[in-house]
ChimeraX commands (.cxc) that place a marker at each C-alpha (Angstrom):
marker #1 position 57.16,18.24,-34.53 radius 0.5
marker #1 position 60.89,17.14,-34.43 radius 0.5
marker #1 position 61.51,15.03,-37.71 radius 0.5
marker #1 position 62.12,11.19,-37.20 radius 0.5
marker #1 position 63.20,8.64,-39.78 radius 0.5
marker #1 position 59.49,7.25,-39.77 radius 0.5
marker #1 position 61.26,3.27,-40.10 radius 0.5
marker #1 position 62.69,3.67,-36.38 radius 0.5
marker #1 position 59.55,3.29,-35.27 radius 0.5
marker #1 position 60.36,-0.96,-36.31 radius 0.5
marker #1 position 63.29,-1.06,-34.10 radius 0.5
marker #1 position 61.35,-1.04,-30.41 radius 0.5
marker #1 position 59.09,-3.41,-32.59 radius 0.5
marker #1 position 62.01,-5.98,-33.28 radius 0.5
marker #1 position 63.10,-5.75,-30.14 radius 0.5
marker #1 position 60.13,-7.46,-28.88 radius 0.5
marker #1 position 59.70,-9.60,-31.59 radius 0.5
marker #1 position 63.00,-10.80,-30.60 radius 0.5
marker #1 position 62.09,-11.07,-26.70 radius 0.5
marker #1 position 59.85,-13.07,-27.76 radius 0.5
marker #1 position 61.52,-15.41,-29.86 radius 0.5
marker #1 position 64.13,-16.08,-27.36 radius 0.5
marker #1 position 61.29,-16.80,-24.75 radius 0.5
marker #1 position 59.76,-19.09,-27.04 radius 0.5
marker #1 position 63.37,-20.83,-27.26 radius 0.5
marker #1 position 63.21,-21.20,-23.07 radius 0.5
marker #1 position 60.01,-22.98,-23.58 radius 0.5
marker #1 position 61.39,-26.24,-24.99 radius 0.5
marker #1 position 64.26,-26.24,-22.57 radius 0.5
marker #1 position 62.48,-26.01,-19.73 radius 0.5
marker #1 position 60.07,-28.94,-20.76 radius 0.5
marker #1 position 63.08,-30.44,-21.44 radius 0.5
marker #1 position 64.76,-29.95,-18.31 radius 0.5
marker #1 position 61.53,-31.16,-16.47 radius 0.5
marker #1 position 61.35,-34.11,-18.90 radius 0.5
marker #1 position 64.92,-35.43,-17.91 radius 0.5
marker #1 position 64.82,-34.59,-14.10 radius 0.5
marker #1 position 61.77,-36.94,-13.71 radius 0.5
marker #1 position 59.36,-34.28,-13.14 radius 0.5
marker #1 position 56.82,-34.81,-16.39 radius 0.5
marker #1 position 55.89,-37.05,-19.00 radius 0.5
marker #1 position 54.79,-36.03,-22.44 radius 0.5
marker #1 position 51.31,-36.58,-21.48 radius 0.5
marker #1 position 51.43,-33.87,-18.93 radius 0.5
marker #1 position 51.07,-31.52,-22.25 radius 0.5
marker #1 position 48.67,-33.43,-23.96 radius 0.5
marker #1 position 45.69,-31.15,-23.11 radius 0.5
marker #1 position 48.18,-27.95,-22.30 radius 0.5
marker #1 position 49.59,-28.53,-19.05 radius 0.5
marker #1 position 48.42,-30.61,-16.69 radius 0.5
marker #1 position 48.92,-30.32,-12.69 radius 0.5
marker #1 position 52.17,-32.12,-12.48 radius 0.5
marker #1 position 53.96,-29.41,-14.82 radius 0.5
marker #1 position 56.39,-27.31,-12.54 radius 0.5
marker #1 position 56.43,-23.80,-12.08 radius 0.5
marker #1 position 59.37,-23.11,-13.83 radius 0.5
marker #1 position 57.81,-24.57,-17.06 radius 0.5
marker #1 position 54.45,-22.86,-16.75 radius 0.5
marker #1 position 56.25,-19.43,-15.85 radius 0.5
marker #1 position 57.77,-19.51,-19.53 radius 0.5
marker #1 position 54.89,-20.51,-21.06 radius 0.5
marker #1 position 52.42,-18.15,-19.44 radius 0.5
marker #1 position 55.50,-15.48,-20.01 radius 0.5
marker #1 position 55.63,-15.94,-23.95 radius 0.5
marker #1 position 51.58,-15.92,-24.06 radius 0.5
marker #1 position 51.80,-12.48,-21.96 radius 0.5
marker #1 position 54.06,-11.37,-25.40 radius 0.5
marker #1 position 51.60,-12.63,-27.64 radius 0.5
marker #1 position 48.64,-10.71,-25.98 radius 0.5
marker #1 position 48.82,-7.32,-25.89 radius 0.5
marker #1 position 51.89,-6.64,-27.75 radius 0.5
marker #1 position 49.63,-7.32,-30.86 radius 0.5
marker #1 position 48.22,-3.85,-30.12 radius 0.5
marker #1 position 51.72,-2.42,-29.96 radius 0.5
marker #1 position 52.89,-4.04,-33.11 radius 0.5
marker #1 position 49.33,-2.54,-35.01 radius 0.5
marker #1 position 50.06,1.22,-33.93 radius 0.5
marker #1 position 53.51,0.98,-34.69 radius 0.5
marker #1 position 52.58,-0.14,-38.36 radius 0.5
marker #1 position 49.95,2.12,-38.66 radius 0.5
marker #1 position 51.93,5.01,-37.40 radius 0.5
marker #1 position 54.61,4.44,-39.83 radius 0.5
marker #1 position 51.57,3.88,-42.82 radius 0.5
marker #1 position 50.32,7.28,-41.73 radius 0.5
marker #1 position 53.49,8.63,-41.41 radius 0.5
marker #1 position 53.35,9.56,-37.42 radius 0.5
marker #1 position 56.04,8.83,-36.44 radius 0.5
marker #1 position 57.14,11.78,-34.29 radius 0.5
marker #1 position 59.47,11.81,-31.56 radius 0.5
marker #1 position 57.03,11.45,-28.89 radius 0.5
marker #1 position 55.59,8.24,-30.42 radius 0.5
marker #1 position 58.84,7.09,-30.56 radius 0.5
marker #1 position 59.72,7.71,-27.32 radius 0.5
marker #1 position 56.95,5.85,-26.04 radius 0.5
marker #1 position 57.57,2.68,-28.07 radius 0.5
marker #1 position 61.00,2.69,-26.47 radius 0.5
marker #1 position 59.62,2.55,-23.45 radius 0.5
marker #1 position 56.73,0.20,-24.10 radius 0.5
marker #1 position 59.42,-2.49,-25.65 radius 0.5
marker #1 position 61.58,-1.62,-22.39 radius 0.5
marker #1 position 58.53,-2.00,-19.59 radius 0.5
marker #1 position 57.73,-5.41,-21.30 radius 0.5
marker #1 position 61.83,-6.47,-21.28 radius 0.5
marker #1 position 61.30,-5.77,-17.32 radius 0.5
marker #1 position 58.02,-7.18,-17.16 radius 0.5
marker #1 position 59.34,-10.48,-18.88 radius 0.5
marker #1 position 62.48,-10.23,-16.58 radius 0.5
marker #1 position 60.42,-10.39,-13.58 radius 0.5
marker #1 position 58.41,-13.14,-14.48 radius 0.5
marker #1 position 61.17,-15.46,-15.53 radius 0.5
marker #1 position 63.46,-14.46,-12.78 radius 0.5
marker #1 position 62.16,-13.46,-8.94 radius 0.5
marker #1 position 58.43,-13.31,-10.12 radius 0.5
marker #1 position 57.23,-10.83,-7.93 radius 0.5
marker #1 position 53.83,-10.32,-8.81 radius 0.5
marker #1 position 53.82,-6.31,-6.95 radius 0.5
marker #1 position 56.92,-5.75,-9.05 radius 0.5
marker #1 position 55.48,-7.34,-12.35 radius 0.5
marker #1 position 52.13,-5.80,-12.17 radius 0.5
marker #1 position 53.91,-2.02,-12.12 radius 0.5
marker #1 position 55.54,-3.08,-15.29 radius 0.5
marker #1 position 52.66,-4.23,-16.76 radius 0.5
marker #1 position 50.43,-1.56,-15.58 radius 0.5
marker #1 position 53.10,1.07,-16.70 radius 0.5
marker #1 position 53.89,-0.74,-20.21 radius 0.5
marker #1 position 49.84,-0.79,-20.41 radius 0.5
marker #1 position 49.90,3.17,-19.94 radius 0.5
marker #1 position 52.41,3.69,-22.34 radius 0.5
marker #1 position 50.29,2.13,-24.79 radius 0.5
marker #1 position 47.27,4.06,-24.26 radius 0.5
marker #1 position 49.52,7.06,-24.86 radius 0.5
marker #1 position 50.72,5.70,-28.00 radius 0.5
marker #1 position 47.40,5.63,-29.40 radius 0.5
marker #1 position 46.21,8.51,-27.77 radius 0.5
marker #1 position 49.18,10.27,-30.60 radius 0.5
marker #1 position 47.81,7.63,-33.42 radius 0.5
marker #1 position 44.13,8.77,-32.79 radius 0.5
marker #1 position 44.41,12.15,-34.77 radius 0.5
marker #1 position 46.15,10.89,-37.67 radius 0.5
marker #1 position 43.95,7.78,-37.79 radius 0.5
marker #1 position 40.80,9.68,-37.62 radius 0.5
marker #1 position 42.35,12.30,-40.43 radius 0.5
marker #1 position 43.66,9.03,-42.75 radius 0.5
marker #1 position 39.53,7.92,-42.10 radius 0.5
marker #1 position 38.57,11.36,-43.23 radius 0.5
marker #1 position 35.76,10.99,-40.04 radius 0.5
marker #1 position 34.31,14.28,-38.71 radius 0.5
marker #1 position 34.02,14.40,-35.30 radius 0.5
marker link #1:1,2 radius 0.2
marker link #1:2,3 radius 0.2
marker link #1:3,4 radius 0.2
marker link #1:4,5 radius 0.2
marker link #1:5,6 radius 0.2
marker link #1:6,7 radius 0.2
marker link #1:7,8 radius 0.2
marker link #1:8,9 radius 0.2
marker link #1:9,10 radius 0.2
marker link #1:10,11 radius 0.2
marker link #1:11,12 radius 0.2
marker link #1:12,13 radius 0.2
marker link #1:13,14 radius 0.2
marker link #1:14,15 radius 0.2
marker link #1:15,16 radius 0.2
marker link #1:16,17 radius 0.2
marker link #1:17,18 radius 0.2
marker link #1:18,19 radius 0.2
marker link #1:19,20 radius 0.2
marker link #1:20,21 radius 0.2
marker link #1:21,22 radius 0.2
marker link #1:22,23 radius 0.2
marker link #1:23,24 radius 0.2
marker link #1:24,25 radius 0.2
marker link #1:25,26 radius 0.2
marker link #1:26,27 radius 0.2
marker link #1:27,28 radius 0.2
marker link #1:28,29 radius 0.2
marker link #1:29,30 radius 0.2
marker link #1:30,31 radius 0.2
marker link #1:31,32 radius 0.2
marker link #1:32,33 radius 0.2
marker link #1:33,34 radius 0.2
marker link #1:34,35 radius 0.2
marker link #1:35,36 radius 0.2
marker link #1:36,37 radius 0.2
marker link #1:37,38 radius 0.2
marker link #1:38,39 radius 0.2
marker link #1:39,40 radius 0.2
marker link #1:40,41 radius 0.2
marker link #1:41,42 radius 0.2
marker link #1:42,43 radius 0.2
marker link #1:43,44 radius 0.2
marker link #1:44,45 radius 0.2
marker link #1:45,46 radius 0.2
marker link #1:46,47 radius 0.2
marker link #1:47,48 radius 0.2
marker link #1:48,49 radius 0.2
marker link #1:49,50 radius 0.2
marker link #1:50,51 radius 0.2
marker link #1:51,52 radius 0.2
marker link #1:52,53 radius 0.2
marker link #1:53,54 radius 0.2
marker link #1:54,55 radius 0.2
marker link #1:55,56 radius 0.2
marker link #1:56,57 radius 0.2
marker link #1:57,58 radius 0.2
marker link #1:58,59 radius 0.2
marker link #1:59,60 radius 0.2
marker link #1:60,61 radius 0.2
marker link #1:61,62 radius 0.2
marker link #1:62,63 radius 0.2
marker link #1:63,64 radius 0.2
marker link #1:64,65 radius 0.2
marker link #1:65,66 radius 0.2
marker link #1:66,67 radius 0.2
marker link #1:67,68 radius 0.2
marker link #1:68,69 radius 0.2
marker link #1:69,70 radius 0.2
marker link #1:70,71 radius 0.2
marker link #1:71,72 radius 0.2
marker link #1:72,73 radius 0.2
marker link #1:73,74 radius 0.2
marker link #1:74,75 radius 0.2
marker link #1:75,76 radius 0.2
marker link #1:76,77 radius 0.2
marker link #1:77,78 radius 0.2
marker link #1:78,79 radius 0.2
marker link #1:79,80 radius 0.2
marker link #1:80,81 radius 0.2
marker link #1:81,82 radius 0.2
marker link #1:82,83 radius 0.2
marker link #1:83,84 radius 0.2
marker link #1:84,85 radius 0.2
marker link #1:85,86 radius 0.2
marker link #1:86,87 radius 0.2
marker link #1:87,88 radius 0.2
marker link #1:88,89 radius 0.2
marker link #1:89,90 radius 0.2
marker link #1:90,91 radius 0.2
marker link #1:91,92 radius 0.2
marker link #1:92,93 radius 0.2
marker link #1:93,94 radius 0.2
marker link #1:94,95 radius 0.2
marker link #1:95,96 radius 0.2
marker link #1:96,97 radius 0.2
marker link #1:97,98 radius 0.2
marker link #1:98,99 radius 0.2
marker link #1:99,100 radius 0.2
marker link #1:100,101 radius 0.2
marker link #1:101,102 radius 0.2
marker link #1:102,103 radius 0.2
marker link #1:103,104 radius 0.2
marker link #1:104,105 radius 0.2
marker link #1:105,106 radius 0.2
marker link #1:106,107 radius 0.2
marker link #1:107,108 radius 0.2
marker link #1:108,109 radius 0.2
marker link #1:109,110 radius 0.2
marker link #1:110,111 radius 0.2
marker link #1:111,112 radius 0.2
marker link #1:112,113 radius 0.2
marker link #1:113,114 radius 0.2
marker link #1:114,115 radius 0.2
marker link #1:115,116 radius 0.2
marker link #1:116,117 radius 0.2
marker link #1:117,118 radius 0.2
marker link #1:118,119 radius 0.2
marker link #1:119,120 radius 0.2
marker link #1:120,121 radius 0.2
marker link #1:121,122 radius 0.2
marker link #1:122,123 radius 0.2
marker link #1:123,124 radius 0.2
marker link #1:124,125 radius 0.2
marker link #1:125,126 radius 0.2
marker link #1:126,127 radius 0.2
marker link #1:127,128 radius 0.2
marker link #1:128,129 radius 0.2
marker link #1:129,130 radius 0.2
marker link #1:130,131 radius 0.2
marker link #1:131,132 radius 0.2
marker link #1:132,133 radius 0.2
marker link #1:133,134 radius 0.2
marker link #1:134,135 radius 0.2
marker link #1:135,136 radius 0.2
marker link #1:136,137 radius 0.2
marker link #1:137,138 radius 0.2
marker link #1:138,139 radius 0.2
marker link #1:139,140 radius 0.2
marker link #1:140,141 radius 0.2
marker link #1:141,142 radius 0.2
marker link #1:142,143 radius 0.2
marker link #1:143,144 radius 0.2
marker link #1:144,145 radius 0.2
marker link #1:145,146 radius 0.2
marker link #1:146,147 radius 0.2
marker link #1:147,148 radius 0.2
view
């Protein structure tokens, strides 16, 4: 196994966290920008969002809760493969590439919104996770000291 500095494994990590964070940001302005164009009133997010709320402020919204869903699961094997100390290159490589399918998956949505285009990113980013764990399995199953 080629030897990693087991902490990169946080870097793919903040770079969603900070995707995130600056998607949260364009939530606010875009309600914002809604409010002062005439096209809501605060009671149009009294219950969530109610029919009148454009697309442009529901695509930011339903893009920061896509980066509060699953992520959760990449953010868990990325502390648990640094706990274990599993950090190899592969699992590394696949982080990268998880954070970077959910940067294009996020850029879709917020941009052209191609649903075709944004499922493949999704779909892929989804793989990539499966493989991450697939690497985590072993070592979690050795930490649990579970026979199999």
């Amino acid at each position: 196994m080629n030897e990693v500095n087991q902490a990169q494994i946080f870097l793919p990590a903040l770079a969603l966290v900070g995707l995130t964070f600056i998607v949260l940001l364009l939530i606010p302005f875009q309600r914002f920008k809604a409010a002062l164009n005439g096209l809501v009133t605060k009671d149009d997010f009294k219950l969530g969002e109610s029919d009148r709320v454009p697309e442009f402020v529901v695509i930011a919204n339903r893009s920061y809760m896509n980066l509060l869903e699953l992520p959760i699961l990449f953010y868990f094997a990325c502390t648990l493969s640094y706990l274990l100390e599993a950090v190899g290159i592969e699992v590394l490589v696949l982080a990268w590439g998880y954070a970077l399918l959910r940067f294009i998956h996020c850029a879709i949505h917020l941009s052209y919104n191609n649903v075709y285009h944004r499922l493949i990113a999704f779909g892929l980013s989804n793989i990539v996770l499966a493989g991450m764990w697939a690497f985590l399995l072993p070592p979690v199953i050795a930490a649990a000291k579970v026979t199999v």
